[in-house]
N, CA, C and O atoms as CSV, one atom per row, in Angstrom:
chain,resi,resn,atom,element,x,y,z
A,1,UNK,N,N,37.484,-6.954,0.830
A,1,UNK,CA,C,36.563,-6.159,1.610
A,1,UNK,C,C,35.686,-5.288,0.708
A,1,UNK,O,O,34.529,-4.957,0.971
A,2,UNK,N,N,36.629,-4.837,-0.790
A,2,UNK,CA,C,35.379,-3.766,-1.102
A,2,UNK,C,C,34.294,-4.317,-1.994
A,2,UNK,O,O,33.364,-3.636,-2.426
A,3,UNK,N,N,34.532,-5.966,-2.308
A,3,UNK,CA,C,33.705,-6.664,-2.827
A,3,UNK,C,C,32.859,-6.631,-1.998
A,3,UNK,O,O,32.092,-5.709,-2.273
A,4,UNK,N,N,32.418,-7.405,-0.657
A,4,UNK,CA,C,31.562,-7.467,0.603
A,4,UNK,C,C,30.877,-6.333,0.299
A,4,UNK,O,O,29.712,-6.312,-0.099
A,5,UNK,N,N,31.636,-5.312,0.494
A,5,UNK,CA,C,30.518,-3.849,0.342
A,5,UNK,C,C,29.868,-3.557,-0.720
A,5,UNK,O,O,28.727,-3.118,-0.575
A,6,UNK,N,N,30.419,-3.723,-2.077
A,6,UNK,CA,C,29.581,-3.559,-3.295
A,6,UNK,C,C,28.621,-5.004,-3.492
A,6,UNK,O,O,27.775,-5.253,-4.350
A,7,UNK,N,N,28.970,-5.591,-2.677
A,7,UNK,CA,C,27.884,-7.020,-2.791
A,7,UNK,C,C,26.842,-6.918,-1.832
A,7,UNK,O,O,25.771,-7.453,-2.119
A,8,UNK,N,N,26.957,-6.343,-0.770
A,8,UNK,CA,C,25.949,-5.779,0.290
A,8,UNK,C,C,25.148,-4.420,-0.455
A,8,UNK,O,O,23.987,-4.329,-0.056
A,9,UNK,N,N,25.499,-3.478,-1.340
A,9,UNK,CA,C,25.243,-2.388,-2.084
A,9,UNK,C,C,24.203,-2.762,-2.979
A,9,UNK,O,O,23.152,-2.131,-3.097
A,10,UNK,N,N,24.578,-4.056,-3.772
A,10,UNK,CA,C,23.967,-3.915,-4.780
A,10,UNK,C,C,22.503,-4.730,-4.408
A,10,UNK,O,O,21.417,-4.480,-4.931
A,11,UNK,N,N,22.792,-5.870,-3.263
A,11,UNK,CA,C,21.652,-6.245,-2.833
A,11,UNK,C,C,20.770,-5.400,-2.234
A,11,UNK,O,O,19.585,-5.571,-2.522
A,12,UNK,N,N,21.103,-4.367,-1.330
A,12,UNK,CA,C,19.839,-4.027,-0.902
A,12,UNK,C,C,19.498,-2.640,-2.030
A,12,UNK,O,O,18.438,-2.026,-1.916
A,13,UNK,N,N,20.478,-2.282,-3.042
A,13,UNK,CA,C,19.409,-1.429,-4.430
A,13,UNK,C,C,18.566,-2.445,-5.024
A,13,UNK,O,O,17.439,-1.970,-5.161
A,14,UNK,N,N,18.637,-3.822,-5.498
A,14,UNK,CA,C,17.728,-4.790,-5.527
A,14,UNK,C,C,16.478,-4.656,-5.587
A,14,UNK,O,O,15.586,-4.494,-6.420
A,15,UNK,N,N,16.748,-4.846,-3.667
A,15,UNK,CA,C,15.775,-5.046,-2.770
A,15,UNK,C,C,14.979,-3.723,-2.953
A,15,UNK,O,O,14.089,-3.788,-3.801
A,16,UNK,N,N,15.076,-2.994,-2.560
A,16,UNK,CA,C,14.649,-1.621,-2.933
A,16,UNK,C,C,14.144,-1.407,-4.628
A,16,UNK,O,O,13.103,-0.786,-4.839
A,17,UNK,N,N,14.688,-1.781,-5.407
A,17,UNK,CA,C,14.452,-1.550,-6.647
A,17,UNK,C,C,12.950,-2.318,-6.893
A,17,UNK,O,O,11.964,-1.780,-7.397
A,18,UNK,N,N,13.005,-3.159,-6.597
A,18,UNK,CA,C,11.987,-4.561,-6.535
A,18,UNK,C,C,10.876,-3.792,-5.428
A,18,UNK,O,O,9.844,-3.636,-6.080
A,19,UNK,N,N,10.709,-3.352,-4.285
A,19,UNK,CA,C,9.850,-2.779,-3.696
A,19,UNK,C,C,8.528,-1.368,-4.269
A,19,UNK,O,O,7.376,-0.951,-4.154
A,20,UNK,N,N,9.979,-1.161,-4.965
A,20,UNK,CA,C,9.714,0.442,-5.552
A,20,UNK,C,C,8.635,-0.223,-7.346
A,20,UNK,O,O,7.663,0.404,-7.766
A,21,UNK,N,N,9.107,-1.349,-7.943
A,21,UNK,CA,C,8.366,-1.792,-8.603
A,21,UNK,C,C,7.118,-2.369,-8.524
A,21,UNK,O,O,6.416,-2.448,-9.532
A,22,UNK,N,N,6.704,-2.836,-7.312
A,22,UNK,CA,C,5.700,-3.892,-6.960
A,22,UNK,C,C,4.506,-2.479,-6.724
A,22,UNK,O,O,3.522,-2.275,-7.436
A,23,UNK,N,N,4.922,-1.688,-5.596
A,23,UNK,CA,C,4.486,-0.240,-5.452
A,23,UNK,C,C,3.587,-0.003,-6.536
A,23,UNK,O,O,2.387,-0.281,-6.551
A,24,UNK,N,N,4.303,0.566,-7.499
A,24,UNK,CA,C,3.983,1.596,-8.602
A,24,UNK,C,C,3.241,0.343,-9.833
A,24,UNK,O,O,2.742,0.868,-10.827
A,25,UNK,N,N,3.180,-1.163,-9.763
A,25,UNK,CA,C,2.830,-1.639,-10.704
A,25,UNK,C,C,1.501,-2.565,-10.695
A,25,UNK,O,O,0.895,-3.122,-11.610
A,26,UNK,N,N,1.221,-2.487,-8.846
A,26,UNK,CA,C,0.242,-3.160,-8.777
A,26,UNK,C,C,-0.881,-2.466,-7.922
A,26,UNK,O,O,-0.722,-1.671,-6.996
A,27,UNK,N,N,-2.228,-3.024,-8.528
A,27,UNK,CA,C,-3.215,-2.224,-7.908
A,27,UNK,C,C,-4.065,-3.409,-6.889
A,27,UNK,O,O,-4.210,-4.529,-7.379
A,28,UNK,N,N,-4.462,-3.221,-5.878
A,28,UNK,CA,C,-4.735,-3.737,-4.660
A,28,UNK,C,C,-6.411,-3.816,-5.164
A,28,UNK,O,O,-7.042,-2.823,-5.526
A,29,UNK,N,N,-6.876,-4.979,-5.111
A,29,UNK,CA,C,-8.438,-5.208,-5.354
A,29,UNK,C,C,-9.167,-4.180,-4.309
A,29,UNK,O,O,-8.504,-3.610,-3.443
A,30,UNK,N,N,-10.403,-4.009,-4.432
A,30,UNK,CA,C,-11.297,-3.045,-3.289
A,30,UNK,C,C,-11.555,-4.184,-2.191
A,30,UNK,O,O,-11.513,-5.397,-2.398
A,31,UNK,N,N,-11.828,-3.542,-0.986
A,31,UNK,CA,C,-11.970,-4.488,0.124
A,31,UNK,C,C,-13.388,-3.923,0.502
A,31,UNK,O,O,-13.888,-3.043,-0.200
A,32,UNK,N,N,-13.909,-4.321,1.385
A,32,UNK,CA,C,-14.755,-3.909,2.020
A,32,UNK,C,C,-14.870,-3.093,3.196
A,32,UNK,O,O,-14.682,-3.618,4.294
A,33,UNK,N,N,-15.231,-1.553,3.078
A,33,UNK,CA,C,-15.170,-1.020,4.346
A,33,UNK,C,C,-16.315,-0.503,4.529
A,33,UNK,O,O,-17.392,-0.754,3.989
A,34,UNK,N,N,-16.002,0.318,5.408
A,34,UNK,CA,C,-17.680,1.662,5.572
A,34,UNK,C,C,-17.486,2.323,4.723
A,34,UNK,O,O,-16.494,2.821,4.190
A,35,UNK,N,N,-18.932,2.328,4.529
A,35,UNK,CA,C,-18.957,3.636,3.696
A,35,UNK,C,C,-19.632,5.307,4.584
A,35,UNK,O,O,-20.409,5.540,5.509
A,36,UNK,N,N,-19.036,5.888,3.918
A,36,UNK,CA,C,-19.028,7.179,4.438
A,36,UNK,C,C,-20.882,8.019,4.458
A,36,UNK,O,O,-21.690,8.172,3.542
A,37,UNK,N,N,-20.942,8.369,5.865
A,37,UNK,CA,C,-22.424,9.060,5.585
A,37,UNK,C,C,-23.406,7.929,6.263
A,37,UNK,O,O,-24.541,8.236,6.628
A,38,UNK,N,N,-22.823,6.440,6.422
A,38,UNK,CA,C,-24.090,5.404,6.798
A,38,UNK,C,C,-24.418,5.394,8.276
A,38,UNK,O,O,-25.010,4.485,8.857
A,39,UNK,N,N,-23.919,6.620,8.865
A,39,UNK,CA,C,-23.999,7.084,10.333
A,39,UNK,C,C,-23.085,6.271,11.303
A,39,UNK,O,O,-23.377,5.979,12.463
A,40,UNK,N,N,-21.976,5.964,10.671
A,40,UNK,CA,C,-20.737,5.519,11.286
A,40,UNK,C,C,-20.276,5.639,11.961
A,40,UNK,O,O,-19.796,4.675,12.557
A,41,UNK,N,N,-20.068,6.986,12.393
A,41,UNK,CA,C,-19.289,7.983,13.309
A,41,UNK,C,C,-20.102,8.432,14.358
A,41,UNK,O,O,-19.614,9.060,15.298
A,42,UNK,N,N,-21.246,8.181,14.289
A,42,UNK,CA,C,-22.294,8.017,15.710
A,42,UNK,C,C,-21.965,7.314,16.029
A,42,UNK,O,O,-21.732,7.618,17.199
A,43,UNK,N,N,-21.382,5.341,15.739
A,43,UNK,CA,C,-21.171,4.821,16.200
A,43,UNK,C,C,-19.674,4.433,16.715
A,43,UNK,O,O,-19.389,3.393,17.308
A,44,UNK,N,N,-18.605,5.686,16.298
A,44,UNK,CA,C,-17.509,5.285,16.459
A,44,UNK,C,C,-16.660,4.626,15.624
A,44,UNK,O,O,-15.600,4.150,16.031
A,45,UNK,N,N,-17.032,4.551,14.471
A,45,UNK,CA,C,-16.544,3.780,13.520
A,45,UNK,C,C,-15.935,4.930,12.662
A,45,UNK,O,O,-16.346,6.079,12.829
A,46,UNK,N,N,-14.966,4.649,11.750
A,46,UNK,CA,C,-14.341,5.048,10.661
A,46,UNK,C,C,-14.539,4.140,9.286
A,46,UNK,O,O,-14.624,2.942,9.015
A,47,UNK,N,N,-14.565,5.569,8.482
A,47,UNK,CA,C,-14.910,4.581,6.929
A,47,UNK,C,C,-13.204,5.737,6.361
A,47,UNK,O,O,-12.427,6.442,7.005
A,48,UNK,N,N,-13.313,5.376,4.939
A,48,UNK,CA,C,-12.465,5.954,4.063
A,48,UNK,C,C,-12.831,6.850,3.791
A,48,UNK,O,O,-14.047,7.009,3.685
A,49,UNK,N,N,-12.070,7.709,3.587
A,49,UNK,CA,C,-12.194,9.460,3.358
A,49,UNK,C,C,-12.621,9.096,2.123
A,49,UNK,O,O,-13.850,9.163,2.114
A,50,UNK,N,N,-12.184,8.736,1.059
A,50,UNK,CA,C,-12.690,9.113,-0.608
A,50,UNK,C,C,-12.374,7.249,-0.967
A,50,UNK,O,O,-11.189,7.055,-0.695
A,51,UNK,N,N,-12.812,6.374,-1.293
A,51,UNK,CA,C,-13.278,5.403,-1.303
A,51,UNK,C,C,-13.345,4.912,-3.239
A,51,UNK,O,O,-14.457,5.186,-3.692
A,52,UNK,N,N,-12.334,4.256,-4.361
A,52,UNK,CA,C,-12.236,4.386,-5.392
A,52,UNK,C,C,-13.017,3.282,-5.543
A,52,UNK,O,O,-13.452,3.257,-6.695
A,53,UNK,N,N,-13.430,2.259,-4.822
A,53,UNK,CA,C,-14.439,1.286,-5.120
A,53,UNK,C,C,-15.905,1.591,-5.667
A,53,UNK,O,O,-16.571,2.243,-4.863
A,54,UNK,N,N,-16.386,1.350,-6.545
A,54,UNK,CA,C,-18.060,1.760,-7.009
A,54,UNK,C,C,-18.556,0.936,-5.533
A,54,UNK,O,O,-18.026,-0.131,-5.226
A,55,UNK,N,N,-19.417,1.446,-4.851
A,55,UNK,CA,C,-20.777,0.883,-4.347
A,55,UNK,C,C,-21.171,-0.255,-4.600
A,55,UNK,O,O,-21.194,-0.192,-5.829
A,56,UNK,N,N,-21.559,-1.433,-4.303
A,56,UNK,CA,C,-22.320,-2.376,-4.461
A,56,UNK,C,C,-23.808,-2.617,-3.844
A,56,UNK,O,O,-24.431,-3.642,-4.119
């Protein structure tokens, strides 16, 4: 039984360990959204508060 549990233990620190890496190691390409100011919000729309993509 206390195998089961340290074998259930160590999988989900793993799992978790592996989450917590992917997180912190990868950066997500820019997507395309609104941009802020293009009178968006007259129309109901939402853009990103602060936006790390340059402009195109």
């Amino acid at each position: 039984m206390w195998v089961i549990a340290a074998a259930i233990i160590l999988v989900f620190a793993v799992a978790n360990w592996h989450f917590v890496y992917v997180a912190v190691t990868s950066q997500p390409d820019c997507v395309s959204h609104l941009r802020l100011g293009n009178g968006n919000a007259a129309q109901g729309n939402f853009s990103a508060a602060q936006s790390s993509c340059t402009p195109k």
